[in-house]
C-alpha positions as CSV (number, residue, x, y, z in Angstrom):
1,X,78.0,177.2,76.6
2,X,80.2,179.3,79.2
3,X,78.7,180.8,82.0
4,X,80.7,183.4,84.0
5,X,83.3,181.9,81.6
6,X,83.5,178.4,82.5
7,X,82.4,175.7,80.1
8,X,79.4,173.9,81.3
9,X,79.2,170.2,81.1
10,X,77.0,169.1,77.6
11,X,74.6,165.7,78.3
12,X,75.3,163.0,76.1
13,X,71.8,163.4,74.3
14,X,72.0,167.3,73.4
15,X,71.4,167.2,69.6
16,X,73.4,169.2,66.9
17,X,74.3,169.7,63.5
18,X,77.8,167.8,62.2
19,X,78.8,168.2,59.0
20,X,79.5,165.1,56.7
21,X,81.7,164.6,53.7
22,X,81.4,162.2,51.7
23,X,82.5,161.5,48.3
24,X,81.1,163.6,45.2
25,X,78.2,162.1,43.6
26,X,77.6,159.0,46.5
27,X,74.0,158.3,47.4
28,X,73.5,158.1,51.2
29,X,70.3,155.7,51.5
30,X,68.8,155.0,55.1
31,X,70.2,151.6,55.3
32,X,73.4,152.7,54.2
33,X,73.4,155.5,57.6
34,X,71.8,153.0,59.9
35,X,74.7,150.4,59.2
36,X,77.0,153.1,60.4
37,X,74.7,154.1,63.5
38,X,73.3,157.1,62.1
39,X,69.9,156.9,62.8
40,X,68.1,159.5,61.2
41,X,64.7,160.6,60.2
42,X,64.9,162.9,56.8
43,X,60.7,163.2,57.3
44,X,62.2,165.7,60.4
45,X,65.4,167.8,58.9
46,X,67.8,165.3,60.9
47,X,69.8,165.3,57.5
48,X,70.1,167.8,54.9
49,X,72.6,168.2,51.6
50,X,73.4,171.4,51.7
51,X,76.5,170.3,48.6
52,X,77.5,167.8,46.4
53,X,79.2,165.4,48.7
54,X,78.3,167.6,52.1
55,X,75.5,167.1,54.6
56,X,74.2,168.1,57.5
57,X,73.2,165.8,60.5
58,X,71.6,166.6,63.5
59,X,73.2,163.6,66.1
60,X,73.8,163.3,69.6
61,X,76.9,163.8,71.6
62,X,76.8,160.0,72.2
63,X,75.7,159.0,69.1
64,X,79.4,160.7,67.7
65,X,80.5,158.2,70.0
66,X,79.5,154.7,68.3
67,X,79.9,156.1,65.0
68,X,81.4,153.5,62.4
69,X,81.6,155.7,59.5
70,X,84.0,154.7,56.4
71,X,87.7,156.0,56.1
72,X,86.6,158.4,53.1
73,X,83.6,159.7,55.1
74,X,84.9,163.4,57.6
75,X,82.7,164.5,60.5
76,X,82.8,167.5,62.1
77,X,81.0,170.2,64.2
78,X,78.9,172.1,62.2
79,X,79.8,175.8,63.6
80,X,76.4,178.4,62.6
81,X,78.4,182.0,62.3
82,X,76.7,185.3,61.3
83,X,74.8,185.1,58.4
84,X,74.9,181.4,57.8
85,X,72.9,180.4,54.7
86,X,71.4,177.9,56.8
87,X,70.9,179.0,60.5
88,X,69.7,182.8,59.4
89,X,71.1,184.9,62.5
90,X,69.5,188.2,61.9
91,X,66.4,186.6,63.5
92,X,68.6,186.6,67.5
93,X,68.1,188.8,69.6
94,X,68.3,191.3,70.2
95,X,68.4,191.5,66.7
96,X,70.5,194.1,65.6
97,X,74.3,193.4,65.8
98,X,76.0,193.5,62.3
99,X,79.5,194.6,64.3
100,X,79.6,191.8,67.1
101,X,78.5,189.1,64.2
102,X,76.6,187.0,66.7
103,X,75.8,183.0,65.3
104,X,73.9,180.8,66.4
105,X,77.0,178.9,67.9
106,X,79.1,181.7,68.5
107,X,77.0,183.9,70.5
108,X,77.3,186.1,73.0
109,X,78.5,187.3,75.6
110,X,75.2,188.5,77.1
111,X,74.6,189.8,80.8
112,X,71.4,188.5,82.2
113,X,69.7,190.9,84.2
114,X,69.0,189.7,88.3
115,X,67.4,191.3,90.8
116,X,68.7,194.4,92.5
117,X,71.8,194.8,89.9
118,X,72.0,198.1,88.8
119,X,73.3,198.9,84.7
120,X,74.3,202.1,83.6
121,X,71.8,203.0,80.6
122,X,73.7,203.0,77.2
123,X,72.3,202.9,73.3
124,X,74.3,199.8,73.0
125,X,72.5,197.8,76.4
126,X,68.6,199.9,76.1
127,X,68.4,197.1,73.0
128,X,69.0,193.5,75.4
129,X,66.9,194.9,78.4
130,X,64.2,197.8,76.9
131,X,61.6,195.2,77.2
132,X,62.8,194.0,80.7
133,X,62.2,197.6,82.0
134,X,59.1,198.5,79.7
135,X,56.9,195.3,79.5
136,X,58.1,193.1,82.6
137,X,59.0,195.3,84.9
138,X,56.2,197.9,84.3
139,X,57.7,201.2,83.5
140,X,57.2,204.0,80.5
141,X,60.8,204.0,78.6
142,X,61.5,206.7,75.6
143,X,64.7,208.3,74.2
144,X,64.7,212.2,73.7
145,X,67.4,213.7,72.1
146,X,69.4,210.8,73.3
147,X,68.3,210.9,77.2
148,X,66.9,207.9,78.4
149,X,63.5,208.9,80.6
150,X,61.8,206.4,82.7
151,X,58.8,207.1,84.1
152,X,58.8,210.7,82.6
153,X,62.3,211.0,84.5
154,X,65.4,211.4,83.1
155,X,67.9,208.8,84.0
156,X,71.3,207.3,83.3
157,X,70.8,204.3,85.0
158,X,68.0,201.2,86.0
159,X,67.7,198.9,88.9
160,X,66.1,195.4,88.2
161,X,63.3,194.9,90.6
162,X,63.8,190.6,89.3
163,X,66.0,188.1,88.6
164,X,65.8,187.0,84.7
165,X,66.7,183.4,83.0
166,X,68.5,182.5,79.9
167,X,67.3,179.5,78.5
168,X,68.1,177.0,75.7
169,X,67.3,173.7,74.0
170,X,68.9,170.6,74.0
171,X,68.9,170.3,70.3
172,X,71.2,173.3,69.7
173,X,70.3,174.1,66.1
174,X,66.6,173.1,66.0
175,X,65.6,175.0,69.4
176,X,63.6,178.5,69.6
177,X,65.2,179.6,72.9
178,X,66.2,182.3,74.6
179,X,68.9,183.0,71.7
180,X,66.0,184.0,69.7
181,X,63.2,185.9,72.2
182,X,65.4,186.8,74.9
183,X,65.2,187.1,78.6
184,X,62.4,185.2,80.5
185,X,61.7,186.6,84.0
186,X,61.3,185.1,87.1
187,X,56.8,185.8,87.7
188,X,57.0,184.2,83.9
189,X,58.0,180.8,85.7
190,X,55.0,179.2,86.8
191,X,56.0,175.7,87.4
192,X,59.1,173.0,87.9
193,X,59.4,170.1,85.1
194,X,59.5,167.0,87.3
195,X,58.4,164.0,84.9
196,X,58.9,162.7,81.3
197,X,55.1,162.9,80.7
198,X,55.5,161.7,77.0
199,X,58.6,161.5,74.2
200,X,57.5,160.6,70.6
201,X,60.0,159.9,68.0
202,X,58.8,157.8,65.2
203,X,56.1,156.3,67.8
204,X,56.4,156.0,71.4
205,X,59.6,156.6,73.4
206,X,58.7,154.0,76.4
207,X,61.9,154.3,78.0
208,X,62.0,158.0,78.9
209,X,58.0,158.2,79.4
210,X,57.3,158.6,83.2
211,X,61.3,159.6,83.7
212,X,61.9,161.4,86.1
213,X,63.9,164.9,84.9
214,X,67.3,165.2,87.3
């Protein structure tokens, strides 16, 4: 993720898809993965064969790490484009863009609306922050003739009265975030995660119960 076009750091357990090659015809059984520190769980989607001799496998940054895969075997990033037969992306928002070709990975950029920042009103922006104006921010939007009217005003531009958040998952191609139902604004916030209250995977995750979230 870049924000204001700098990378931001990614935490060692943020989960995503890798693609493995194996090959043709071989038989991955769960001992077989484990002995090369792939601990998965097929019950959940964590690996999927998507070809003869390619899967998917949702890992974690440091789980690439301590891999001990044989020679034969390739692993790379599994990169979600526009129109991937597995991640669909005409379900992101704001759902329209068959010029752009947003992915799942590739995506963006986006501006996130913040308080008191002012946007000229275009047909190509009324998509991202119509609901913004209309449902968070209380006003009456409609197009006539293409003029934008607010309120029953005309106008050519909009004023955020809040600041707006942009928010994702830390298991990048298995999370309903903000990629998929857009901006979430500030009065929508009602509370700080402080504590780990519970973490299942498989039973009981007793070393990140009661953590506290940094």
């Amino acid at each position: 993720m870049y924000t204001n076009g700098v990378a931001q750091p990614s935490h060692p357990e943020v989960e995503r898809f890798y693609r493995l090659m194996v090959p043709p015809d071989t038989y991955l059984t769960e001992e077989m993965l484990e002995s090369y520190g792939l601990a998965l769980r097929p019950e959940q989607g964590d690996i999927t064969q998507i070809d003869n001799g390619v899967y998917l496998v949702n890992i974690t940054n440091a789980e690439t790490a301590t891999l001990s895969l044989p020679a034969q075997f390739k692993l790379s990033p599994y990169i979600a484009s526009y129109n991937d037969p597995v991640f669909h992306s005409g379900e992101l928002f704001p759902y329209f863009d068959t010029t752009a070709k947003w992915g799942a990975d590739n995506y963006g950029p986006i501006w996130i609306p913040a308080k008191n920042e002012t946007i000229q009103l275009t047909a190509d922006n009324l998509i991202r922050y119509e609901r913004c104006i209309r449902v968070y921010e209380g006003n009456t939007l409609e197009v006539k003739d293409g003029q934008v009217f607010i309120n029953g005003k005309p106008e050519t531009s909009y004023t955020f009265k809040m600041d707006y958040y942009f928010l994702m998952g830390d298991n990048r191609h298995n999370s309903l975030d903000s990629r998929y139902w857009g901006f979430v604004p500030e009065d929508h916030v009602v509370g700080k995660a402080s504590m780990i209250w519970f973490s299942w995977e498989n039973g009981p995750r007793w070393k990140r119960i009661f953590n506290l979230i940094k």
